[in-house]
N, C-alpha and C positions, 0 to 999 in steps of 0.2 A: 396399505394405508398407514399400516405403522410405523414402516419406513419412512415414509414422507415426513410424519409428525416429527420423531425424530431428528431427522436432517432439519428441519423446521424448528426446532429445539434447540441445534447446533448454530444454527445460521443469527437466532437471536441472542445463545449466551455470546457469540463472538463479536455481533455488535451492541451489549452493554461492556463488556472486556474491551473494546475500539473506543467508545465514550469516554470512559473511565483514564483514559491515558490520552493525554495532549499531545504529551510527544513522544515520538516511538524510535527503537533502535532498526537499523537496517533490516538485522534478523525478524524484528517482528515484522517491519514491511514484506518482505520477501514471504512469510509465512501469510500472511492480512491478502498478497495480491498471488499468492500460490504462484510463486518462481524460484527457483533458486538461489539461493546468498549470492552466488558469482553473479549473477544476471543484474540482482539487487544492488551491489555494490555498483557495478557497471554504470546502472541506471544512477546513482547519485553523481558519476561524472559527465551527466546530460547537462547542458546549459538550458537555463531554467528550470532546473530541479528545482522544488523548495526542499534545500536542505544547509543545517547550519558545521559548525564544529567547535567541538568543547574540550581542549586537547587534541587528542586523536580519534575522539569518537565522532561520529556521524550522527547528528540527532534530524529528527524529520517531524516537523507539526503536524499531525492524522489531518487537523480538519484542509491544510494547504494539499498533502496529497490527494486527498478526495478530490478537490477542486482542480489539480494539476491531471489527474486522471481523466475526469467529466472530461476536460480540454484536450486531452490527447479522443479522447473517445471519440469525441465531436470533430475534431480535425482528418479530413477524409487522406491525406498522406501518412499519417500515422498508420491508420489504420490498413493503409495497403503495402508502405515501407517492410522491405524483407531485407 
């Protein structure tokens, strides 16, 4: 049971840490959707990504990812696409 509480602990500080930042670096995407940087970077030369550039960084508005995510979730090719 204290396991759970725990991970349950972890699961809320990481979405008031999600709130608190509007826009996040690739690295935090990649860590926010547990994949790796290379996948992450990958994934920002998806057409229709929401993502901007500021120089040469990569910036991504949390609350458009969430939303671009729900839409992949919801898209039944997405989800079977290997």
């Amino acid at each position: 049971m204290q396991e759970s509480t725990t991970s349950n602990e972890n699961i809320e500080n990481q979405n008031q840490n999600e709130n608190e930042n509007v826009y996040i670096s690739v690295e935090e995407m990649a860590r926010i959707l547990s994949i790796a940087k290379v996948t992450a970077y990958q994934l920002t030369k998806t057409s229709g990504f929401p993502c901007f550039y500021i120089g040469k960084r990569i910036i991504i508005p949390l609350q458009a990812l969430h939303k671009w995510a729900d839409e992949q979730a919801n898209n039944q090719s997405a989800l079977c696409a290997r």
